[in-house]
KEKE-3310 file (N, C-alpha, C; in steps of 0.2 Angstrom, whole numbers, plus 5000, padded with zeros to 4 digits):
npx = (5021:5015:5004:4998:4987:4986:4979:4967:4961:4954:4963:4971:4981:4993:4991:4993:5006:5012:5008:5014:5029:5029:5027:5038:5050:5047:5048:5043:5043:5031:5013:5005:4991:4982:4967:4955:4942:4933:4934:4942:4954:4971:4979:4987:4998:5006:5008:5018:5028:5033:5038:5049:5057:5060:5048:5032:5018:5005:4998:4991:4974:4961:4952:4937:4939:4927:4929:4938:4942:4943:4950:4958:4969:4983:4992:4988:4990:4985:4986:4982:4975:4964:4958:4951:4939:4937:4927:4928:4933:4945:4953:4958:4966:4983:4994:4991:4993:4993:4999:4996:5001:5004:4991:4995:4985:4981:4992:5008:5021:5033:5026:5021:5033:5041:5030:5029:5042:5043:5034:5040:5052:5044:5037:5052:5055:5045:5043:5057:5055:5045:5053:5063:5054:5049:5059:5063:5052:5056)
npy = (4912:4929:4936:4955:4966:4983:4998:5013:5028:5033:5026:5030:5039:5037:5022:5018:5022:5014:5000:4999:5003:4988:4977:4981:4979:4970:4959:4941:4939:4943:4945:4959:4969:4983:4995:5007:5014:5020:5020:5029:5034:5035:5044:5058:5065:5058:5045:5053:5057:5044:5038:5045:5040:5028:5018:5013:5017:5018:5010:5003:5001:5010:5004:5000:4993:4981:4973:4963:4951:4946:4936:4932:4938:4939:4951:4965:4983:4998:5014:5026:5027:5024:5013:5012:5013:5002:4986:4973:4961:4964:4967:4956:4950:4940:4951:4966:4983:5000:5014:5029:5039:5057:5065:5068:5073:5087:5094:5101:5097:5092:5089:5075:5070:5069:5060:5051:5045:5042:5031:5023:5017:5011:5000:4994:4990:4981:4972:4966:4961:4952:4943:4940:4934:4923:4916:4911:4903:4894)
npz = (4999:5006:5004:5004:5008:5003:5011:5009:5010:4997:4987:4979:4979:4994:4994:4980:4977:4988:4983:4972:4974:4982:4974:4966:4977:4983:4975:4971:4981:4990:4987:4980:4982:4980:4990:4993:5004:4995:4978:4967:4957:4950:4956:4946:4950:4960:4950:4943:4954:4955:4944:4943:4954:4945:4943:4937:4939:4932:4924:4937:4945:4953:4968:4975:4993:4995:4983:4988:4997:5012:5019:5011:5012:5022:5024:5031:5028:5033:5028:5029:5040:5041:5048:5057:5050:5044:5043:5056:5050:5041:5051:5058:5051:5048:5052:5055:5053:5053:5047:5045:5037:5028:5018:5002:4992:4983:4988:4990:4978:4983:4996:4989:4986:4999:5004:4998:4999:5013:5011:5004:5014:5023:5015:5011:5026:5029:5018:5023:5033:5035:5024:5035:5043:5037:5034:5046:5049:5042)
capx = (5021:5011:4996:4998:4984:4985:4972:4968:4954:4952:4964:4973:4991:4998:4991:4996:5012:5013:5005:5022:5035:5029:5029:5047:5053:5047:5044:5045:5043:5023:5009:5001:4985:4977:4960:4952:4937:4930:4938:4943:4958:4976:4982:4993:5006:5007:5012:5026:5033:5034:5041:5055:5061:5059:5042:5030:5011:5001:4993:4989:4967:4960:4948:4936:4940:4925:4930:4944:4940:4949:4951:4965:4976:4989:4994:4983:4990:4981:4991:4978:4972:4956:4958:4946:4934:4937:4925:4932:4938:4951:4958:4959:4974:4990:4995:4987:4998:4990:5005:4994:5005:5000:4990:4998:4982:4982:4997:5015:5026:5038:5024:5022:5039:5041:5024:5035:5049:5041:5032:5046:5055:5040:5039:5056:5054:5038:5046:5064:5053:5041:5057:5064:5048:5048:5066:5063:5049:5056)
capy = (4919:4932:4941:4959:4973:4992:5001:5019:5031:5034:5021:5038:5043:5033:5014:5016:5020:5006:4994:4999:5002:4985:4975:4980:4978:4963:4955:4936:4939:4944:4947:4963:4974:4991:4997:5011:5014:5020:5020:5036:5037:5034:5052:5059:5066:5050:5043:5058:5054:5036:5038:5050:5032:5022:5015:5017:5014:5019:5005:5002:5003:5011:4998:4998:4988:4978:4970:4960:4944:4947:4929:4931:4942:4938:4958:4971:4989:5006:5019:5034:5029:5023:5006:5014:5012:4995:4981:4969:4955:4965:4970:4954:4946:4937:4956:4973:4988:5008:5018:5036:5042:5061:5065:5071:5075:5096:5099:5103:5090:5091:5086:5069:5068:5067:5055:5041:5042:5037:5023:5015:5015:5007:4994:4990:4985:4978:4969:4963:4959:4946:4940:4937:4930:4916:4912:4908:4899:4888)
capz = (4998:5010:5003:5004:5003:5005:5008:5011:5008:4991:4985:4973:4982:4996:4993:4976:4978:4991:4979:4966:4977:4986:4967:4964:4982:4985:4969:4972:4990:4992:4982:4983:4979:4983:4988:4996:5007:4990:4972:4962:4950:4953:4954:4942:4952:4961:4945:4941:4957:4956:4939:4947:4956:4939:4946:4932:4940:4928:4925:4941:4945:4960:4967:4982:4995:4994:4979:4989:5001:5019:5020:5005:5013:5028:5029:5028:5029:5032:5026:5032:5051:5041:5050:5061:5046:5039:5044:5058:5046:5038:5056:5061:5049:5053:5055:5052:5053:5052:5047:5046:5033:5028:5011:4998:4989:4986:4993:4983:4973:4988:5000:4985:4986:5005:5008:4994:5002:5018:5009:5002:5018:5026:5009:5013:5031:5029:5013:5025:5040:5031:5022:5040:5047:5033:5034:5052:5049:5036)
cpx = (5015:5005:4994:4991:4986:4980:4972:4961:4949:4956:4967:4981:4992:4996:4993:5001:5014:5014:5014:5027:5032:5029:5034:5050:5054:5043:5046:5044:5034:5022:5004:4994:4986:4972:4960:4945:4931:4936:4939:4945:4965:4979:4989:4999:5009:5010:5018:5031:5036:5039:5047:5059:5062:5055:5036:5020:5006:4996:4989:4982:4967:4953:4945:4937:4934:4925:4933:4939:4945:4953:4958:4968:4977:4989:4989:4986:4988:4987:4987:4975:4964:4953:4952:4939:4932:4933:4930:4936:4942:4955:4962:4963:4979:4993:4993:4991:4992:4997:5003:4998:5002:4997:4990:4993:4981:4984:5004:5017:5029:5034:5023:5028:5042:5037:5028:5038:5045:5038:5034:5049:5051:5038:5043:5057:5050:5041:5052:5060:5050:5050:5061:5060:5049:5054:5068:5059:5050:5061)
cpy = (4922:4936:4948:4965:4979:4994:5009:5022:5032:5030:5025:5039:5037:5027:5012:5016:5016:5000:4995:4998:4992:4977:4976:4978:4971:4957:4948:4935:4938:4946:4953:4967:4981:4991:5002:5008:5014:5021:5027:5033:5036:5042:5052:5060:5060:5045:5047:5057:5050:5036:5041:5043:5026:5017:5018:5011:5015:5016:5002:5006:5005:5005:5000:4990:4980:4974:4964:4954:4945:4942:4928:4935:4942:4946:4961:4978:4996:5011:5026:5032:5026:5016:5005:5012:5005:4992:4975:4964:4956:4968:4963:4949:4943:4945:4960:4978:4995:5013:5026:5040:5050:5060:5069:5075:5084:5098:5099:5098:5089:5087:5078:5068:5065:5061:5049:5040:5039:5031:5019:5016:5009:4998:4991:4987:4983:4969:4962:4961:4951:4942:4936:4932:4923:4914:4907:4903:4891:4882)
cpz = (5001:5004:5006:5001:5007:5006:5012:5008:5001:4986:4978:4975:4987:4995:4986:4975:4982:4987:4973:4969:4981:4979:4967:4971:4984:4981:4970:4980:4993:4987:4984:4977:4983:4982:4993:4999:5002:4986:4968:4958:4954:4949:4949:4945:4957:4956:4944:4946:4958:4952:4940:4949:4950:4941:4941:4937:4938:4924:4930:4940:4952:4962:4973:4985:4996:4988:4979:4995:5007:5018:5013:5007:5020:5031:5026:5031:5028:5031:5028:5038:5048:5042:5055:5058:5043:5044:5049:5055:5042:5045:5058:5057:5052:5056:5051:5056:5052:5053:5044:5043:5031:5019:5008:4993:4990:4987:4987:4981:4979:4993:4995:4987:4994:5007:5004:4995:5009:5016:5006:5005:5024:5022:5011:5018:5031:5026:5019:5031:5040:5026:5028:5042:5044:5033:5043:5052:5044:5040)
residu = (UNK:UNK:UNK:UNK:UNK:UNK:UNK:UNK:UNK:UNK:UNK:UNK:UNK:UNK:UNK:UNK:UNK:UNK:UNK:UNK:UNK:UNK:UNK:UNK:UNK:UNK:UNK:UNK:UNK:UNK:UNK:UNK:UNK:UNK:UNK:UNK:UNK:UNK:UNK:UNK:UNK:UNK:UNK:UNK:UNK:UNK:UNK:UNK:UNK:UNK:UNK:UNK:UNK:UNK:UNK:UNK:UNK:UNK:UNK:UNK:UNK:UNK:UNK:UNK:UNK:UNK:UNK:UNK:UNK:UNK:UNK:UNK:UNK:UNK:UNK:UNK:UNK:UNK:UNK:UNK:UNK:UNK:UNK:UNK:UNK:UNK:UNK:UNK:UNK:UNK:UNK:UNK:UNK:UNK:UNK:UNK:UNK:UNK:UNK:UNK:UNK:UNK:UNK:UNK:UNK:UNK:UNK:UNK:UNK:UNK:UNK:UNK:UNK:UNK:UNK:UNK:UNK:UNK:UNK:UNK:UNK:UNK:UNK:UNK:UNK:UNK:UNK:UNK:UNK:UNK:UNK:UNK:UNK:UNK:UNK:UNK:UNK:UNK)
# end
């Protein structure tokens, strides 16, 4: 099973929705976390929109990423371009992805609504690609 982290700026909107949608999508498949650059709060409406899809992540912590050990995780994805910020030893995974999604922080429900749909169509090819990858490999 691969070793998925998100990570993103404040580890509040788009890594936590990752982190959910990436638990139901590909439960049995990878194991994932979230962190940011620094840690806040898993925003609220991050939660109401998640909850809109029957994804309830409100148990979900925000975490800095220095919590985490690179050396434990295969995929590392940036979700906000802050890939630029990470320390070499989270770039240099079996693969490292920068998907510069935008931030929903501040902005309407619709903009929430639009940044989680990108991030569970990116979950699920993420999810069906690593699902290929290991089918080949087996």
């Amino acid at each position: 099973m691969r070793n998925v982290i998100f990570i993103c700026k404040r580890n509040s909107c788009r890594s936590q929705m990752a982190e959910g949608f990436a638990r139901t999508i590909g439960d049995g498949k990878i194991k994932v976390v979230s962190a940011g650059l620094e840690a806040s709060r898993v925003h609220p409406t991050a939660v109401e929109v998640m909850s809109e899809v029957g994804i309830d992540i409100s148990d979900q912590t925000s975490d800095p990423v220095t919590a985490y050990n690179p050396e434990d995780y295969d995929i590392v994805i940036s979700l906000c371009g802050c890939g630029v910020n990470l320390p070499p030893e989270w770039l240099t995974r079996d693969v490292f992805q920068d998907w510069q999604l935008d931030d929903p922080d501040g902005q309407p429900l619709d903009t929430f609504r639009r940044v989680r749909d990108e991030v569970k169509a990116r979950v699920e090819a993420l999810v069906a690609n690593e699902s290929i990858s290991r089918a080949k490999a087996s």
